[in-house]
N, C-alpha and C positions, 0 to 999 in steps of 0.2 A: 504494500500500500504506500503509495507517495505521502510526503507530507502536506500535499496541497489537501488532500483528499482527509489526512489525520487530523487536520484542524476542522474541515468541516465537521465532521463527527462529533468532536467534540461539541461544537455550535451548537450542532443540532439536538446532541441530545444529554444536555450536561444543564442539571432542574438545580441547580442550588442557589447560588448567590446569584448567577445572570437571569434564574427564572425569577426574582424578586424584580429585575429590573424590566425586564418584559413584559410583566404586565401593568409595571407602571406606566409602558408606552401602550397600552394595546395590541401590542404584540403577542403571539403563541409563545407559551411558556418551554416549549418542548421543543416545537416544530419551527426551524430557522430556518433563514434564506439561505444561497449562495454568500462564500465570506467575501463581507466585503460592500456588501448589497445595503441599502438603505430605504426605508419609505418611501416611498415615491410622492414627490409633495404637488398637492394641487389636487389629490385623490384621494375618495371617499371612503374611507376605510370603516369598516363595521366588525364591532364586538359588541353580540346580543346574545343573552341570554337563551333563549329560543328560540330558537327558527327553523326552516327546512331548505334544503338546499339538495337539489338532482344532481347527483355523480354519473361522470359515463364511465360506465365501467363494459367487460367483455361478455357477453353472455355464455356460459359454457355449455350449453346447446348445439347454437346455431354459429356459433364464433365471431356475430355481430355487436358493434357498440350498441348497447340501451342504456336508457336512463333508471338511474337507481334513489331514491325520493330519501334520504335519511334525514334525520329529525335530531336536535339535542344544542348545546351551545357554541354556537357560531363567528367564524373569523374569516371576515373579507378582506386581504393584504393586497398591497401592489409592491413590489420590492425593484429597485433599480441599481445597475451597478454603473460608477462615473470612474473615469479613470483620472489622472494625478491633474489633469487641468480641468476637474471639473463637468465635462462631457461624456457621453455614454459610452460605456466600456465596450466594445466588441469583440475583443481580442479570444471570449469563449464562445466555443459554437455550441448550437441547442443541444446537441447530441451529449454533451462535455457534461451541461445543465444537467438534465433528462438521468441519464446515468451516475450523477454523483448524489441526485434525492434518490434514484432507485434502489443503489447499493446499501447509501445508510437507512434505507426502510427494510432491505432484505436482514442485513446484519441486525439489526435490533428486532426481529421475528415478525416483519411486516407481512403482507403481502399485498401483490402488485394484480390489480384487478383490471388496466388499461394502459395500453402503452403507442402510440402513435405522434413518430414526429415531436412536436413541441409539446404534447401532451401528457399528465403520468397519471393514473389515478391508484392509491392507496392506503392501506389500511395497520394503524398500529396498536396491539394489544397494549388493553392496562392491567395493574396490577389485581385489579377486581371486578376482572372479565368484561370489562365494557370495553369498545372499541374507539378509537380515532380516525376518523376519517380524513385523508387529504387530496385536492384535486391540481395538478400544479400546470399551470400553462405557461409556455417560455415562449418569449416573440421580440424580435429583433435583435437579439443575444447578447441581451440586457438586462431586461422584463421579466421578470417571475410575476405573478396572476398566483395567488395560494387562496383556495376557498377548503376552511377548516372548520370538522364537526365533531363536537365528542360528544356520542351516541348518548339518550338520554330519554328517557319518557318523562310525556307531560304533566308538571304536577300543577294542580289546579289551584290559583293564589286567590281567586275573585269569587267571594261569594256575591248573587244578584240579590238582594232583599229591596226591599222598599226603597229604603233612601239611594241606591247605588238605581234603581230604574229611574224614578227623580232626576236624578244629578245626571243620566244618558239622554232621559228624553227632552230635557232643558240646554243639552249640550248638542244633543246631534239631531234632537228631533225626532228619532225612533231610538228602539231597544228590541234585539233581537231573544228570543227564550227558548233553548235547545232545552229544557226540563219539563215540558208540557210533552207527553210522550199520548198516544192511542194507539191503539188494538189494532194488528196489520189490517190494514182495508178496511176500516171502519171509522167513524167517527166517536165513538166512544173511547173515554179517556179515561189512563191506567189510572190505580190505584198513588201510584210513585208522583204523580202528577200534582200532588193535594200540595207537597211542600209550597213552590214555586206560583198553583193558582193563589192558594193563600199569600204570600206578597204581594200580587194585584190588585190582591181585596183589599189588604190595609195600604194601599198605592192610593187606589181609590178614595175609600174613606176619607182618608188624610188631605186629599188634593178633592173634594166634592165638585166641581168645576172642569175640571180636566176632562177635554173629548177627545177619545182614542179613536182608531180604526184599528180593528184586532183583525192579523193578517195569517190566513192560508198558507204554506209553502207546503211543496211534496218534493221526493223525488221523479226522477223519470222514469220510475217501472209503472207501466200502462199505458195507456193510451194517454195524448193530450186533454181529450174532452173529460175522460175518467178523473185525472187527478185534480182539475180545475173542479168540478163537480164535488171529489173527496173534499179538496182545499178548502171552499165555502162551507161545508155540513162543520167542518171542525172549528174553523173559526167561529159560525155560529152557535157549535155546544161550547164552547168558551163563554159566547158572550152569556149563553144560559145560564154558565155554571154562578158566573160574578154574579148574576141577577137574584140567584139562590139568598145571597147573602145582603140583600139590601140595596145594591148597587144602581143604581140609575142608569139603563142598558139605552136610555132614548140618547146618552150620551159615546154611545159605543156603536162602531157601525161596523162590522163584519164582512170579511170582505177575502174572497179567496183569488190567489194568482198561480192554482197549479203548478208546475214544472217550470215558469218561464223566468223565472228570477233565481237561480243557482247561484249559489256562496262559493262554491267549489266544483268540478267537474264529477259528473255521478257514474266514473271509469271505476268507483271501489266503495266499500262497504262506509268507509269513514266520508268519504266525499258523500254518499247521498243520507248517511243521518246528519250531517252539516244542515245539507238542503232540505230535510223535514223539520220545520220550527215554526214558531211561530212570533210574530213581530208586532209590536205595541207601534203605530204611528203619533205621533199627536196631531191633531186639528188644529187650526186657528180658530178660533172666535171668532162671531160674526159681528162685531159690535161697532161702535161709531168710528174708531181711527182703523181697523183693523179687520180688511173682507177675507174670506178667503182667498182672491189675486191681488188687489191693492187697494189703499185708500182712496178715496176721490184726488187729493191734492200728493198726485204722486211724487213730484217733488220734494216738498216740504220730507216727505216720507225718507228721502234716500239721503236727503244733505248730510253731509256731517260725516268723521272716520268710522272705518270699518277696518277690522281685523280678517284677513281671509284665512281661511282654515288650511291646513295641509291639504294637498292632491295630488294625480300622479304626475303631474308636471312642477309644482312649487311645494318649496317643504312649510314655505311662509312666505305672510306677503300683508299688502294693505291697500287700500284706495281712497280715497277724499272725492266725496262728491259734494260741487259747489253750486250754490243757489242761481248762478248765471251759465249752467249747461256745460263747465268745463268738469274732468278729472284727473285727479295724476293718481297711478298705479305703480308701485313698486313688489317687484316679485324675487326670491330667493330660490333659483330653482336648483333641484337636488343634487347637480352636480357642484355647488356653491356661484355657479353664473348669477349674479345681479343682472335682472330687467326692468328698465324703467318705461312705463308710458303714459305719457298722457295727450290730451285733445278733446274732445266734447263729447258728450252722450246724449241722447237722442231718446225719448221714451215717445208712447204709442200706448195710450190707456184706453185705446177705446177698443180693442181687441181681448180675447181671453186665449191663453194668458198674455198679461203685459209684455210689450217688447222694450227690448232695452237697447242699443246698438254704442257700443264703445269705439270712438272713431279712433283714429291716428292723426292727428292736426282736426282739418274740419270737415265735418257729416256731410254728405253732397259734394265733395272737392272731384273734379274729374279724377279718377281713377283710386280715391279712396274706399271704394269698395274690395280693393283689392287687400286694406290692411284694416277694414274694422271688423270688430268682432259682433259678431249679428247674435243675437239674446235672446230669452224670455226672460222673467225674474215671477217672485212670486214671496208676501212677506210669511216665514215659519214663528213671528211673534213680536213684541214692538222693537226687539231690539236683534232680531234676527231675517235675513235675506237670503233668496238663494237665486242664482244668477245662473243659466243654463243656458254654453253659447254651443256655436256649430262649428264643424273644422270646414265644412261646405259653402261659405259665405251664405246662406239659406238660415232663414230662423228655425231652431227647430221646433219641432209639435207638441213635445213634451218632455217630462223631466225627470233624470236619470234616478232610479234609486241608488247608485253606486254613488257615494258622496264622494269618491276617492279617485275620479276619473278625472281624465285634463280639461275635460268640459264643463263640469260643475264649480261653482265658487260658493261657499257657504259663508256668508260674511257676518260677524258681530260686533254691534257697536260698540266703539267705544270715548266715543266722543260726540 
């Protein structure tokens, strides 16, 4: 063994005083780069607690790559190597890379589950049978790519009770409830069930005002028409069960969406009890400042700052809307990109739902259709909005249940 290769070893897997400093950085306490390698700066490195993350690994079958879905606590690295002025090291080829993580995984009782080109994928035993996962891609023969998992079942930290529905449907505007469980194919509900209804009841109680729309989901075993059909009888023995107990059901409106709204793909047994639940919406109030689409004086309504919520395009952001038709937008999008914009917006209250149009300088400029952002909006409470544009320059029709999508904006005031 050379000594270039002796030292990596060591790196790699030497837990004493260097693993006290690795996770000071975020770094794998175990699992090191090439020697010599450093963060790579400007990129978004992830240490989570839980997460999932697909390995390709080999299938011993068919001897094709597929994706392998493990589950446990997560490390997304970029590592780079600069040579002595500073600039990217080239001097190792991938092959050089490739082979010195494969070796120290073989030698430490690894094994090697994928191996192609700039790719490795592997696996390292712990002391108490759980395993490590590591994925490493090498590219421009510089660039290590380490997405790391150590295997891990999920333990449940959130209990749902009353105040914690509260605090979601005031925050997001729904709460989703995988503990309302029924009888396969039927709308009668389990015994296991009583915990979970009973928080709704005292949700209720305690909130006497609160209009929900209690929601259907299924998986996709059956027919479309079948589970829509299922979806509604359940949500409506919900809203029966509440009514048992005092609840004012003329405030509750039931409401099934069958198969067509999936949390997860229904390719497996966990993916479609995801997708069987059932969902608390809340209503707006139909009262003097506050319709279900908007106030009469839609303006007055939007002036002032708003906070925008995370989505798949910004991790954070905000917007200023001003009483003479201008706004300025600032967005933080997840790669740390800063986008600023502003220009005028454009409302249209005499349609349902309200339109909104976010220009780029001014609404109507020849060829400003080409950068505003064409809307609906619609208020979730006095001090909550949701703004729903299109990637099509077209308004769209309606509004996404996915709040986490690059088209939706959930805004809160705060000013």
């Amino acid at each position: 063994m050379n000594r270039f290769k002796t030292i990596y070893l060591l790196l790699l897997f030497f837990i004493s005083t260097v693993t006290v400093h690795a996770q000071a950085v975020k770094e794998h306490p175990l699992i090191r780069p090439f020697p010599g390698s450093v963060l790579m700066h400007g990129t978004k490195h992830l240490n989570q607690n839980f997460a999932e993350y697909s390995f390709s690994i080999t299938d011993p079958q068919t001897g094709k790559k597929v994706k392998k879905p493990v589950r446990g606590k997560f490390w997304k690295l970029t590592y780079i190597l600069l040579d002595s002025n500073g600039k990217w090291d080239a001097s190792h080829s991938i092959l050089e890379y490739r082979e010195n993580y494969k070796q120290a995984a073989l030698e430490n009782a690894g094994t090697i589950l994928y191996e192609n080109q700039g790719y490795l994928t592997f696996t390292l035993p712990g002391d108490d049978g759980s395993e490590t996962w590591c994925e490493v891609h090498i590219w421009n023969q510089s660039m290590q790519d380490l997405r790391i998992i150590e295997q891990a079942e999920f333990k449940k930290t959130l209990t749902f009770g009353p105040a914690e529905m509260k605090a979601a449907l005031d925050a997001e505007g729904r709460v989703q409830l995988h503990d309302i469980l029924f009888d396969l194919d039927r709308a009668s509900l389990q015994p296991k069930s009583t915990k979970q209804l009973q928080h709704v009841v005292t949700l209720l109680k305690e909130n006497p005002d609160l209009k929900l729309e209690v929601q259907g989901h299924t998986d996709d075993q059956g027919s479309e028409a079948y589970n829509l059909e299922l979806s509604q009888n359940r949500a409506e023995t919900v809203v029966a069960y509440l009514g048992l107990f005092g609840i004012d059901i003329t405030l509750l409106t039931p409401r099934g969406f069958g198969e067509s709204k999936p949390l997860m793909p229904n390719t497996s047994e966990e993916g479609q009890a995801k997708n069987r639940r059932v969902e608390l919406v809340r209503l707006v109030s139909q009262d003097a400042s506050v319709k279900e689409g908007i106030s009469e004086d839609v303006t007055q309504l939007i002036v002032g700052e708003w906070e925008i919520a995370p989505n798949k395009r910004a991790s954070k952001g905000s917007i200023t809307f001003d009483e003479n038709g201008s706004y300025v937008m600032h967005e933080q999008l997840h790669d740390g990109t800063g986008v600023g914009t502003k220009g005028e917006y454009r409302l249209n209250s005499n349609v349902t739902p309200v339109r909104i149009d976010l220009c780029l300088d001014k609404c109507g400029k020849p060829g400003s259709e080409w950068t505003t952002r064409f809307g609906i909006m619609r208020v979730l409470a006095n001090d909550k909005l949701e703004i729903h544009t299109s990637p099509d320059s077209k308004h769209p029709s309606n509004f996404s249940d996915d709040t986490s999508d690059e088209y939706t904006m959930m805004l809160t005031r705060t000013q």
